[in-house]
N, CA, C and O atoms as CSV, one atom per row, in Angstrom:
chain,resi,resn,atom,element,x,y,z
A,1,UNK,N,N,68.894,-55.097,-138.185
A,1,UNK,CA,C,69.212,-54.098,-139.175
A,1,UNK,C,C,70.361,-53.222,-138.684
A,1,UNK,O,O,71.249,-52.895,-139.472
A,2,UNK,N,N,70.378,-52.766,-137.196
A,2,UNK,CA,C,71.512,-52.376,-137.138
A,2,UNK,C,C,72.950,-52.810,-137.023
A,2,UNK,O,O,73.978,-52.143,-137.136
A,3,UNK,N,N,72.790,-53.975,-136.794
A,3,UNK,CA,C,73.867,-54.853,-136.910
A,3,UNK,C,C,74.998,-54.915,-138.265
A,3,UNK,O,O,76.212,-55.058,-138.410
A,4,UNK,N,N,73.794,-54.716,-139.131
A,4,UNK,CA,C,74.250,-55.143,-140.751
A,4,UNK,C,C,74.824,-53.576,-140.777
A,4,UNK,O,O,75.937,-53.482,-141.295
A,5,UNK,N,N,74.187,-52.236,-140.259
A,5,UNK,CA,C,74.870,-50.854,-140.889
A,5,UNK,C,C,76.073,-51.108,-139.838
A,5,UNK,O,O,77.121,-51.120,-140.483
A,6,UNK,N,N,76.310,-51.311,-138.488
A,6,UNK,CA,C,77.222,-51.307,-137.763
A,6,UNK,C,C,78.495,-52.198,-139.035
A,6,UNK,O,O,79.418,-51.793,-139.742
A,7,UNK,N,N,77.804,-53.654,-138.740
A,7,UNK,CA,C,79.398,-54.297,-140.045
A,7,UNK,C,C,79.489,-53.541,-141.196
A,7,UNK,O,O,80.419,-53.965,-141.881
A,8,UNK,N,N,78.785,-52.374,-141.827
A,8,UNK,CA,C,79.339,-52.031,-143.495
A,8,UNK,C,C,79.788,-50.204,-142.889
A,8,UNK,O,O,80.293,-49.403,-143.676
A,9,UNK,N,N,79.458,-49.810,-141.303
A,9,UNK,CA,C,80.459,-48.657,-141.106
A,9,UNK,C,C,81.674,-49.285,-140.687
A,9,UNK,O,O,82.623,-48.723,-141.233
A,10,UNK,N,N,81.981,-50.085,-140.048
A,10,UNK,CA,C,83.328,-50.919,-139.784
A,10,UNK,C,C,84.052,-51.294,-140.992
A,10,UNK,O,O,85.259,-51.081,-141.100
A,11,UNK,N,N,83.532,-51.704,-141.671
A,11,UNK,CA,C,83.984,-51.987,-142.798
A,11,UNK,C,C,84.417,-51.022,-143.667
A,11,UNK,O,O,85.155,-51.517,-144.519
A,12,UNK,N,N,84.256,-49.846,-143.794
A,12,UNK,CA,C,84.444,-48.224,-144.336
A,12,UNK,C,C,85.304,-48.253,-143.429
A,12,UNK,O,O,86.419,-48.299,-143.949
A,13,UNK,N,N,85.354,-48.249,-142.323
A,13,UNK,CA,C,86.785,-47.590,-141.884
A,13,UNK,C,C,87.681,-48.597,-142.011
A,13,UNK,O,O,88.669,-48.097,-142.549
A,14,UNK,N,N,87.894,-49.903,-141.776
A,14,UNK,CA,C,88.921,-50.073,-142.123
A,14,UNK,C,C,89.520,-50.320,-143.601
A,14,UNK,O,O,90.688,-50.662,-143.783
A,15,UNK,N,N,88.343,-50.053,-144.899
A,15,UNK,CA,C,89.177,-49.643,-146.136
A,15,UNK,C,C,90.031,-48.361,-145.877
A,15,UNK,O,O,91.231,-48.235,-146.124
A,16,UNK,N,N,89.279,-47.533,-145.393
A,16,UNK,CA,C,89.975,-46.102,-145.118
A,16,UNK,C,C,91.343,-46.715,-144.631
A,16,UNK,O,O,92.350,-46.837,-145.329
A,17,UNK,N,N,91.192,-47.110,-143.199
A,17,UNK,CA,C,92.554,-47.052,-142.945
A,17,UNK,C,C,93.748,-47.944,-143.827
A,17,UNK,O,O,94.776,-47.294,-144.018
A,18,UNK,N,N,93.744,-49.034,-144.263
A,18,UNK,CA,C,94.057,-49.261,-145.057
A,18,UNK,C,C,94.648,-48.675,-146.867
A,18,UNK,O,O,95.590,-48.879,-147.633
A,19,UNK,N,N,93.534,-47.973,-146.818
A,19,UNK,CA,C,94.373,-47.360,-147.970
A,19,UNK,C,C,95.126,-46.043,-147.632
A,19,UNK,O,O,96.130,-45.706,-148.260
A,20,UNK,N,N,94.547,-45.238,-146.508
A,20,UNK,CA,C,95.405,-44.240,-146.198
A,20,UNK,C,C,96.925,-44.827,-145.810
A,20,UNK,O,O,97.810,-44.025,-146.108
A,21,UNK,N,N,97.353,-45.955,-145.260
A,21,UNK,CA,C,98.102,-46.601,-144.463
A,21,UNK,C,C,99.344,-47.090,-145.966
A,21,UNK,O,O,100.566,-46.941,-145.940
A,22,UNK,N,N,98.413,-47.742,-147.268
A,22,UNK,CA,C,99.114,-48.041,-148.255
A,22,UNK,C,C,99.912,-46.715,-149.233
A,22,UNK,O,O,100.799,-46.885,-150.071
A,23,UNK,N,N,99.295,-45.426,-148.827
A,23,UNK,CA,C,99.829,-44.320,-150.093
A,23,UNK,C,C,100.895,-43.813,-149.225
A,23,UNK,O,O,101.008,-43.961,-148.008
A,24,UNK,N,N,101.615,-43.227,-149.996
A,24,UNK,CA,C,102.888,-42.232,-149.613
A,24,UNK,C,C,102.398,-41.149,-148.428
A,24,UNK,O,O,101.214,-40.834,-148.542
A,25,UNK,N,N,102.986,-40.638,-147.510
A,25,UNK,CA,C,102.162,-39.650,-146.881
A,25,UNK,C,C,101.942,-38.180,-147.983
A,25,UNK,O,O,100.924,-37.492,-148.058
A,26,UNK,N,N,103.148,-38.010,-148.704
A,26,UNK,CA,C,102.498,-36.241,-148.975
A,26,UNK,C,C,101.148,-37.060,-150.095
A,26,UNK,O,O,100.325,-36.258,-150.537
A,27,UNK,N,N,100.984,-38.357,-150.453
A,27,UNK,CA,C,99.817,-37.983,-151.244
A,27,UNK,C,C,98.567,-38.734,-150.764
A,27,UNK,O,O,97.760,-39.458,-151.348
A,28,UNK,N,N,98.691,-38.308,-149.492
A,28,UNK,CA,C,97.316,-39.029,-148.294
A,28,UNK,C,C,96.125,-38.105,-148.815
A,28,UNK,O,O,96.501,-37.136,-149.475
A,29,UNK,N,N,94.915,-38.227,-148.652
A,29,UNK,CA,C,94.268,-37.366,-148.650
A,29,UNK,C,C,93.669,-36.466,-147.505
A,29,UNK,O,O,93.070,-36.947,-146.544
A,30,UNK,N,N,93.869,-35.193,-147.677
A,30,UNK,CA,C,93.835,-34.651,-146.766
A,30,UNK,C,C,92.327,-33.958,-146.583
A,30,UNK,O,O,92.070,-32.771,-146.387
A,31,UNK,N,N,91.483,-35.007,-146.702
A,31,UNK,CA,C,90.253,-33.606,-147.183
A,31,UNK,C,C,89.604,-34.608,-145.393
A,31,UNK,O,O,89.854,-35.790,-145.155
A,32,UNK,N,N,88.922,-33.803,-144.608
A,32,UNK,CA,C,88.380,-34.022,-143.541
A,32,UNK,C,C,87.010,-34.814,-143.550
A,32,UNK,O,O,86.435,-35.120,-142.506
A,33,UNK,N,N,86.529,-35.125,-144.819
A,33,UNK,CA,C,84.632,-35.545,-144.752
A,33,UNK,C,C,85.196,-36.107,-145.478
A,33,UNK,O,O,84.301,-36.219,-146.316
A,34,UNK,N,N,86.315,-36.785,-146.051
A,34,UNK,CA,C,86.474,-38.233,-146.853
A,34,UNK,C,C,86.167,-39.651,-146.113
A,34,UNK,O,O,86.262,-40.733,-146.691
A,35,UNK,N,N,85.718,-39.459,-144.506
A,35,UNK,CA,C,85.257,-41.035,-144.194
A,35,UNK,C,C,83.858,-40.398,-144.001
A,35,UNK,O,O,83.087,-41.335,-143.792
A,36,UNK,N,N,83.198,-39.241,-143.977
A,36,UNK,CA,C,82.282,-39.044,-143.667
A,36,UNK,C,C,81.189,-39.680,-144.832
A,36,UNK,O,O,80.204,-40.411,-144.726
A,37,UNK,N,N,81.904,-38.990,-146.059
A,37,UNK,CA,C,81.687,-39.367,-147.455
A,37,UNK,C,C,81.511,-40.844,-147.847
A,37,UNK,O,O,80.539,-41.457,-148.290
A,38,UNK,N,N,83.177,-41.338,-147.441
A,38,UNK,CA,C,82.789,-42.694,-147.573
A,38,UNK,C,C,81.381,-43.636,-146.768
A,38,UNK,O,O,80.847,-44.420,-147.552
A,39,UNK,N,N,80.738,-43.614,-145.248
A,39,UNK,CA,C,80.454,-44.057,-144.807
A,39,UNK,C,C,78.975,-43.492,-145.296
A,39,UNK,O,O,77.996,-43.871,-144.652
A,40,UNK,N,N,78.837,-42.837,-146.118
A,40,UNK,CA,C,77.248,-42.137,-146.638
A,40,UNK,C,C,77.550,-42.918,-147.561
A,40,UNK,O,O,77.081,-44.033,-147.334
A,41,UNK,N,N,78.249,-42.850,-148.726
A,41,UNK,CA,C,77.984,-43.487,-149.632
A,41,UNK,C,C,77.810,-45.282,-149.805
A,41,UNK,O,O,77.220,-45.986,-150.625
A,42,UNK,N,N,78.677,-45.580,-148.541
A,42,UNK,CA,C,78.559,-47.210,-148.260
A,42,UNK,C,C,76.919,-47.660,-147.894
A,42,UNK,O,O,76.322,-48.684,-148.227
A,43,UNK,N,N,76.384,-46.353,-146.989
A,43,UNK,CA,C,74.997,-46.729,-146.149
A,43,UNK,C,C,73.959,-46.866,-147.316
A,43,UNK,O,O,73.085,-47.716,-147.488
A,44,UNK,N,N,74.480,-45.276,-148.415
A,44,UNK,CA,C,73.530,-45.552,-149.414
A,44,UNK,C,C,73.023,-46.897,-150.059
A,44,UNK,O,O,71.948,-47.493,-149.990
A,45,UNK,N,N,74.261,-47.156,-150.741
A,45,UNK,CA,C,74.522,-48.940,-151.178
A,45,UNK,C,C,73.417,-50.008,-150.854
A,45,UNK,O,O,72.601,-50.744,-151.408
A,46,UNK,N,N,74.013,-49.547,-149.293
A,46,UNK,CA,C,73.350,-51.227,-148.671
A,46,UNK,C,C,72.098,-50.414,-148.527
A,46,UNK,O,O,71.237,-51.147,-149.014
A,47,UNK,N,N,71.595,-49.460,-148.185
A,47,UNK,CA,C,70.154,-48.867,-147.917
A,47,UNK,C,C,69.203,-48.808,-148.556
A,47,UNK,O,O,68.134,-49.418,-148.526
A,48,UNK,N,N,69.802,-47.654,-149.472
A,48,UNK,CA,C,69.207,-46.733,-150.680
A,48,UNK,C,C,68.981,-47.367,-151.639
A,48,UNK,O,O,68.002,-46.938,-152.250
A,49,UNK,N,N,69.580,-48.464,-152.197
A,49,UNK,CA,C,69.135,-49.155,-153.620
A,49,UNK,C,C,67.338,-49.651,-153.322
A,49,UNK,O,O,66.347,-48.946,-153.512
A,50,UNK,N,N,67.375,-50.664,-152.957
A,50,UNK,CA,C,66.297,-51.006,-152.584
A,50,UNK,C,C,64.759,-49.861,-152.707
A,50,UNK,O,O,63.684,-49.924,-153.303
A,51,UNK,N,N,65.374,-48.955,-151.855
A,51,UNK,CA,C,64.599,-47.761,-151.685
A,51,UNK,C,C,64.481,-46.891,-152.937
A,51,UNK,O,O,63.359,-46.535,-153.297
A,52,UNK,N,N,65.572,-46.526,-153.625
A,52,UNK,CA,C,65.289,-45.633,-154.982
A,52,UNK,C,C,65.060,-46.581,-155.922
A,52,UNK,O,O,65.538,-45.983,-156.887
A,53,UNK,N,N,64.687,-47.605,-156.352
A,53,UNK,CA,C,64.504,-48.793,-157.045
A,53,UNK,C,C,62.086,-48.795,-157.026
A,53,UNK,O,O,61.167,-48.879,-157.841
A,54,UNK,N,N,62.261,-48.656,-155.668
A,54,UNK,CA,C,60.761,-48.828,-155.125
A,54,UNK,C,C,60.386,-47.605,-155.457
A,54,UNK,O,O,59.310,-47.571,-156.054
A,55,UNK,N,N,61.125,-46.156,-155.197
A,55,UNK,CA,C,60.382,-45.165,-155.745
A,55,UNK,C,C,60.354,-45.023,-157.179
A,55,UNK,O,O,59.307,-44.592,-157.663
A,56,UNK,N,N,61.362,-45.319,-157.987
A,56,UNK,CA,C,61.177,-44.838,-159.541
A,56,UNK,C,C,60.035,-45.884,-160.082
A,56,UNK,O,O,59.261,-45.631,-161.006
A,57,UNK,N,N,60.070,-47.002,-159.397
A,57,UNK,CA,C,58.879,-47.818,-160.253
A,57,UNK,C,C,57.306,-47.673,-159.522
A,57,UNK,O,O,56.350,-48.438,-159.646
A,58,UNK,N,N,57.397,-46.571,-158.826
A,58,UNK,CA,C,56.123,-46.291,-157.757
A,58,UNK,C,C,55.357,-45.695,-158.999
A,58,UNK,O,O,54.164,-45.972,-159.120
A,59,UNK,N,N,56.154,-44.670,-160.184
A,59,UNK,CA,C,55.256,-44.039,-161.328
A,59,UNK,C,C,54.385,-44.664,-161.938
A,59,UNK,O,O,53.240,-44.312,-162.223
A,60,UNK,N,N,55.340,-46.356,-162.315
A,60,UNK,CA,C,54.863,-47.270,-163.416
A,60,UNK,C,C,54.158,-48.163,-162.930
A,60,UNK,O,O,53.982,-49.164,-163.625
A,61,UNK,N,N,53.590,-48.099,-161.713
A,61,UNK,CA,C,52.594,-49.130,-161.780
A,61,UNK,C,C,51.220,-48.925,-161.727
A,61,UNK,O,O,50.747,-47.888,-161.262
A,62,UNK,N,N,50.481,-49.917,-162.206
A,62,UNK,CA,C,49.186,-49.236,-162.412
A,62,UNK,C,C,47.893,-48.962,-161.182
A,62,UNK,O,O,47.579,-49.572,-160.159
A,63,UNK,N,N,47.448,-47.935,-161.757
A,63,UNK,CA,C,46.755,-47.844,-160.601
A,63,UNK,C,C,45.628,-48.416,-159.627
A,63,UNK,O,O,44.786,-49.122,-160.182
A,64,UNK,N,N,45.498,-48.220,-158.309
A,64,UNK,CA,C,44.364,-49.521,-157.451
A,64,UNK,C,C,43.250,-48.585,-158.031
A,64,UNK,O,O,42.951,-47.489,-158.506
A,65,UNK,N,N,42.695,-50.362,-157.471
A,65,UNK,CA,C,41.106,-49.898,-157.471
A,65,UNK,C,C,40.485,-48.586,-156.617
A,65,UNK,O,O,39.597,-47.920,-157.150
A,66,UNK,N,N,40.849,-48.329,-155.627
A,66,UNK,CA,C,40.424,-46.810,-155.248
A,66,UNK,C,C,40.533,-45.289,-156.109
A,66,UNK,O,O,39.945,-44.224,-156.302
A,67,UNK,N,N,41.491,-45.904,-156.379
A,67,UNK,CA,C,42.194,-44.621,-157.311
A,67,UNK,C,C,41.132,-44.963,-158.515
A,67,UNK,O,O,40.210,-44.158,-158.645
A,68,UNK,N,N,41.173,-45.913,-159.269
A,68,UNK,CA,C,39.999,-45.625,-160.661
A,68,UNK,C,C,38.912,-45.442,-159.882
A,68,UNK,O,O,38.270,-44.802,-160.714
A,69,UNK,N,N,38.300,-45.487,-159.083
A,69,UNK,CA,C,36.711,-45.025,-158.355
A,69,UNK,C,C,36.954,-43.972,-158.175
A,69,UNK,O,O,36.132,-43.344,-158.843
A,70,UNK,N,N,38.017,-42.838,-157.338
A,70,UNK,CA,C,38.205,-41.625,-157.785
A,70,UNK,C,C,38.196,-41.204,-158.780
A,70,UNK,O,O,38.443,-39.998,-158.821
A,71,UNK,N,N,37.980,-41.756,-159.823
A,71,UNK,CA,C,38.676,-40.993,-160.991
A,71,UNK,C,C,37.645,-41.292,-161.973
A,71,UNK,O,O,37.662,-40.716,-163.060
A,72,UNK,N,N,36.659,-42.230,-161.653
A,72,UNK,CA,C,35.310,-42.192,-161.847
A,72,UNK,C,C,34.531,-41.204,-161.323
A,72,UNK,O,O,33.777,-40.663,-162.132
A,73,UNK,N,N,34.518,-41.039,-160.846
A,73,UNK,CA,C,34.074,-40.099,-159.561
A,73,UNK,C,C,34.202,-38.937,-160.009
A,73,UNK,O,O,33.213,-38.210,-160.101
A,74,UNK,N,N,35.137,-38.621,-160.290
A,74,UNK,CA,C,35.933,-37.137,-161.149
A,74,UNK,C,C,35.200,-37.115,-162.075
A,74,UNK,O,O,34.317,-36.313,-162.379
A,75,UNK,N,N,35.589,-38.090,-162.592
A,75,UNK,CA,C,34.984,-37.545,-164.773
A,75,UNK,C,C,33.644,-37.225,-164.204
A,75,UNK,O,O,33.261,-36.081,-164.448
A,76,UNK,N,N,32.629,-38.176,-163.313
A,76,UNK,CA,C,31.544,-38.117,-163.740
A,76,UNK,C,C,30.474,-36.426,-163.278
A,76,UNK,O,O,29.573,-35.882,-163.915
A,77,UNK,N,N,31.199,-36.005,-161.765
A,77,UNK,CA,C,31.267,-35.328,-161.378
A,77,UNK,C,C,31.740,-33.973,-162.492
A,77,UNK,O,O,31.049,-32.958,-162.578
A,78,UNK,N,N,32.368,-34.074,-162.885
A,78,UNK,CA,C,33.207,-32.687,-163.749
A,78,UNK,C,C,32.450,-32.618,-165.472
A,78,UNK,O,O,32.394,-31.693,-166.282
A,79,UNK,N,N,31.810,-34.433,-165.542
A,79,UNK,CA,C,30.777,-34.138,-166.807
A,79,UNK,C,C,29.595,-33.647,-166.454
A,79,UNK,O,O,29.007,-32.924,-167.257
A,80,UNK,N,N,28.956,-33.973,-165.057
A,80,UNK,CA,C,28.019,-33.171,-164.423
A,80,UNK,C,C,27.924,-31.610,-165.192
A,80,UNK,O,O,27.049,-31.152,-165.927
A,81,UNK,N,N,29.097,-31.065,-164.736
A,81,UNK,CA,C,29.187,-29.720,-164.498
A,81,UNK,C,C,29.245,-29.115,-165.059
A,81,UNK,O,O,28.851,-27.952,-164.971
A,82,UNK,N,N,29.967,-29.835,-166.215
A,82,UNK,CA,C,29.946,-29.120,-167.769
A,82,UNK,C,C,28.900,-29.602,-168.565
A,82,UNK,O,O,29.242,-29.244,-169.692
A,83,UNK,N,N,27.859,-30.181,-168.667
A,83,UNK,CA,C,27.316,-30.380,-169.438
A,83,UNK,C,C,27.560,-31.752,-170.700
A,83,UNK,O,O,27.064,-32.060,-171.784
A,84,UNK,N,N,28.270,-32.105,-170.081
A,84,UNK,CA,C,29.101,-33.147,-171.120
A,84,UNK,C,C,28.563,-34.413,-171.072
A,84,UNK,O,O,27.737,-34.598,-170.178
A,85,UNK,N,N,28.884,-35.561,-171.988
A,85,UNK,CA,C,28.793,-36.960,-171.658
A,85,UNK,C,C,30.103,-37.214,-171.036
A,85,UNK,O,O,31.193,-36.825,-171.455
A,86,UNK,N,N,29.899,-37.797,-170.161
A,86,UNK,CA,C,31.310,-38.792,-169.231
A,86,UNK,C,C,32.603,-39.492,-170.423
A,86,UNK,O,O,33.827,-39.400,-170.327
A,87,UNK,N,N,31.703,-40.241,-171.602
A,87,UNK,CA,C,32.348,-40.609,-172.404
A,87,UNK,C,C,33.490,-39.271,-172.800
A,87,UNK,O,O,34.677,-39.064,-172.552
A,88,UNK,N,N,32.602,-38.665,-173.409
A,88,UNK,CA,C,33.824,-37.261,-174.187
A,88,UNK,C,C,34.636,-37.078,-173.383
A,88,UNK,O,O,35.786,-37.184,-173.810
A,89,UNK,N,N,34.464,-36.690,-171.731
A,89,UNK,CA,C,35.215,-36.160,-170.863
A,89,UNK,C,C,36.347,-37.184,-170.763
A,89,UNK,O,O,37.501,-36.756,-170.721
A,90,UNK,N,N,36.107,-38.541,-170.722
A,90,UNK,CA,C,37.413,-39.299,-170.748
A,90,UNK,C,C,38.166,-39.430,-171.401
A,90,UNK,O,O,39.353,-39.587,-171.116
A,91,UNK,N,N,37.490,-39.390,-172.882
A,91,UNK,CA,C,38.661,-39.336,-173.794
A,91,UNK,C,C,39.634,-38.272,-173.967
A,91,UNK,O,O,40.812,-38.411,-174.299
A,92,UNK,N,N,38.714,-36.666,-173.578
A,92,UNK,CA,C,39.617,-35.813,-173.306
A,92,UNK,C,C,41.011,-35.767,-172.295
A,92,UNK,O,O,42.123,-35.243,-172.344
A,93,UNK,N,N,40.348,-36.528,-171.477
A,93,UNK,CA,C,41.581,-36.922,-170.685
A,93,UNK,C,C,42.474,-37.680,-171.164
A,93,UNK,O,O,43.576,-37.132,-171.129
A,94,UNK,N,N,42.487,-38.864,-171.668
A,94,UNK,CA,C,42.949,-39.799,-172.138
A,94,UNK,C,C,43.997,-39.596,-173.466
A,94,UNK,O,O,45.031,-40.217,-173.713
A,95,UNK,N,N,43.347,-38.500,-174.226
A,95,UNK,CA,C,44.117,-37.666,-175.261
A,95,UNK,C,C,45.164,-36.705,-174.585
A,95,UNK,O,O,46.283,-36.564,-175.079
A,96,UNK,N,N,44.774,-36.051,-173.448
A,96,UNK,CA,C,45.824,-35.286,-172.826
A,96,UNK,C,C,47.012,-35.774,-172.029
A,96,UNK,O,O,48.047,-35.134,-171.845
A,97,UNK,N,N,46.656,-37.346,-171.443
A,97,UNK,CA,C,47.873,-37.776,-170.965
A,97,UNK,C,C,48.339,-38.575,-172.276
A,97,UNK,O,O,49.518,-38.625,-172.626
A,98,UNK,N,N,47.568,-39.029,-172.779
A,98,UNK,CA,C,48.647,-40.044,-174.323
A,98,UNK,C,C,48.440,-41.343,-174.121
A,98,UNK,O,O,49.147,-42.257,-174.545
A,99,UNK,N,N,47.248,-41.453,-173.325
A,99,UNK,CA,C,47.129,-42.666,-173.198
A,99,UNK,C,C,45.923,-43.601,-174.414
A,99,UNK,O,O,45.309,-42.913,-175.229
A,100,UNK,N,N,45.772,-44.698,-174.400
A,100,UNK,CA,C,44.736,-44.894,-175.230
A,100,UNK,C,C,43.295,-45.330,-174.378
A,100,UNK,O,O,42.186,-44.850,-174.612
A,101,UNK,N,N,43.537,-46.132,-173.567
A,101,UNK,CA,C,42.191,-46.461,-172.560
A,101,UNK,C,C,42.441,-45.842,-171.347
A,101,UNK,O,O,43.542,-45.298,-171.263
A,102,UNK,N,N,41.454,-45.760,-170.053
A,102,UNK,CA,C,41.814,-45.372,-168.853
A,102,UNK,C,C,41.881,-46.787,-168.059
A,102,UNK,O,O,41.669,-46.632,-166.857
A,103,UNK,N,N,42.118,-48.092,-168.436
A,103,UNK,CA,C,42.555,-49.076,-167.670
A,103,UNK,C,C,44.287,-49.187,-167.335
A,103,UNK,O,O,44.912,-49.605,-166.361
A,104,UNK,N,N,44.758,-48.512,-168.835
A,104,UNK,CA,C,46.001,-48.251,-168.972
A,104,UNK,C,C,46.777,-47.188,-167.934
A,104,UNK,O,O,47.902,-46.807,-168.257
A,105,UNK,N,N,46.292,-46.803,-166.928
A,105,UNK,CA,C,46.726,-45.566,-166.435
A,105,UNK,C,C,47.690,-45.939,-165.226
A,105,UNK,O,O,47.336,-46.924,-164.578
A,106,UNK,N,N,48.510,-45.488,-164.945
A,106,UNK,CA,C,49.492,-45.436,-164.433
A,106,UNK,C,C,49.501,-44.664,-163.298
A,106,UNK,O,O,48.675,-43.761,-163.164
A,107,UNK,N,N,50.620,-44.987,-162.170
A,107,UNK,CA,C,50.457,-43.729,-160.473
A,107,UNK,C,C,50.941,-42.128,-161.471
A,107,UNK,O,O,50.421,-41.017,-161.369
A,108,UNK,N,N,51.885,-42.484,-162.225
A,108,UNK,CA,C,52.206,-41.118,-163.008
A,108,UNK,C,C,51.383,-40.415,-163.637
A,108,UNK,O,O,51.537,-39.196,-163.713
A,109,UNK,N,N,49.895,-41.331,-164.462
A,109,UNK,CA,C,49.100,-40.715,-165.028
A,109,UNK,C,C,48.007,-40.128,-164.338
A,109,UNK,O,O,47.318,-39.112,-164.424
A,110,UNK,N,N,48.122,-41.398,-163.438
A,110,UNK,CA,C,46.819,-40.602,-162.613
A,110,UNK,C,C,46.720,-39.149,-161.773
A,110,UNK,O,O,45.822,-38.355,-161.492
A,111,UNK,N,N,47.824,-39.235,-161.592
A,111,UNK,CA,C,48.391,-37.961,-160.678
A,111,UNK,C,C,47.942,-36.428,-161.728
A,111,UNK,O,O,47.336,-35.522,-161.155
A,112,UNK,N,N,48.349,-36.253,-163.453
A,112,UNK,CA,C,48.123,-35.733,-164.074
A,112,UNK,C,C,46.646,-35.686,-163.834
A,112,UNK,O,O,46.212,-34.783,-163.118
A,113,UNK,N,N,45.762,-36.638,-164.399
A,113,UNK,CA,C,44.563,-37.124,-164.964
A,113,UNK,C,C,43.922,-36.318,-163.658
A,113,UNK,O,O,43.234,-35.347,-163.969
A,114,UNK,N,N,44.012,-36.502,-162.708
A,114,UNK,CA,C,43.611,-35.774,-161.349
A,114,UNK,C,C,43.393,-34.634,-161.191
A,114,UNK,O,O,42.236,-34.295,-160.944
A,115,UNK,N,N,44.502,-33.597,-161.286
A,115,UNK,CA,C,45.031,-32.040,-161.590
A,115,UNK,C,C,43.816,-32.114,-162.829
A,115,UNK,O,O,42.744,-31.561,-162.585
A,116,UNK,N,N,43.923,-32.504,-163.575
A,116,UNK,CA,C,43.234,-31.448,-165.029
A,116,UNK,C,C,41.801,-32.192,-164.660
A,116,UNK,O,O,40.904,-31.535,-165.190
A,117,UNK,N,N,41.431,-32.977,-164.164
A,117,UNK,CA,C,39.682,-33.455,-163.566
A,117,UNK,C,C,39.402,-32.282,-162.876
A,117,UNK,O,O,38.491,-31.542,-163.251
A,118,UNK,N,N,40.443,-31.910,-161.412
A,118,UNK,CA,C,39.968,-31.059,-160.800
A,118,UNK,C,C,39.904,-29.673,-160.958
A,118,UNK,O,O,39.194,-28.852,-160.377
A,119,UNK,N,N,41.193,-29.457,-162.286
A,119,UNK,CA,C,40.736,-28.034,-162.889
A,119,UNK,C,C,39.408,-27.746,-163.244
A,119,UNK,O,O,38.759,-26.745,-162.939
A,120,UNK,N,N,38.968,-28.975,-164.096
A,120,UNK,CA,C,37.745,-28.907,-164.736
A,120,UNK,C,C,36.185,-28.571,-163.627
A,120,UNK,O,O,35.030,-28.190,-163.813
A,121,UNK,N,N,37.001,-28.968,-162.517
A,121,UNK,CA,C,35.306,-29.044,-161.651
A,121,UNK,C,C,36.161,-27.591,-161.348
A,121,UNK,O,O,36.376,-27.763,-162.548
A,122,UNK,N,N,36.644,-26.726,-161.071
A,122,UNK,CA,C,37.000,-25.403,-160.422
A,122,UNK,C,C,36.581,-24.205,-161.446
A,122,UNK,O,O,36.776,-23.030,-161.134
């Protein structure tokens, strides 16, 4: 792995030099964090995609089996407490995130669905 960032910072500098080498001098750029810049934004590239790709779809996927046993766990616990059937309590939930079943639930929903379970037991 470091091999591969070593060839794509080498590779940033010699676009740099290269294009600094191709422009006129008065219209070089003179700004001091323009390879710094460049060589962040190259690392991003080869790095960061991968990585911000895995977090935005971390929301949309649905949730493990631990997580619905928590969350069993919750309703049933928080219908305890109120007096409720488990049933009502889910759908209340289920109406508050917009969902239609709780198989449907999502790392994004659950995260909600969680917060307002544990309001409910507080």
């Amino acid at each position: 792995m470091n091999d591969r960032g070593e060839k794509i910072v080498n590779l940033a500098r010699e676009m740099l030099r290269a294009e600094r080498s191709a422009e006129p001098p008065e219209l070089a750029i003179k700004a001091p964090l323009s390879f710094k810049v460049l060589c962040f934004a190259t690392l991003l590239a080869a790095f960061g995609g991968s990585a911000v790709t895995e977090w935005i779809n971390e929301a949309r996927r649905p949730i493990t089996r631990y997580e619905k046993v928590e969350l069993d766990a919750l309703v049933f616990y928080a219908a305890r407490l109120k007096g409720v059937n488990e049933d009502i309590l889910r759908r209340e939930v289920e109406s508050r995130i917009g969902i239609g079943d709780f198989a449907d639930l999502t790392e994004h929903d659950y995260i909600i669905a969680k917060t307002y379970l544990q309001s409910e037991i507080r």
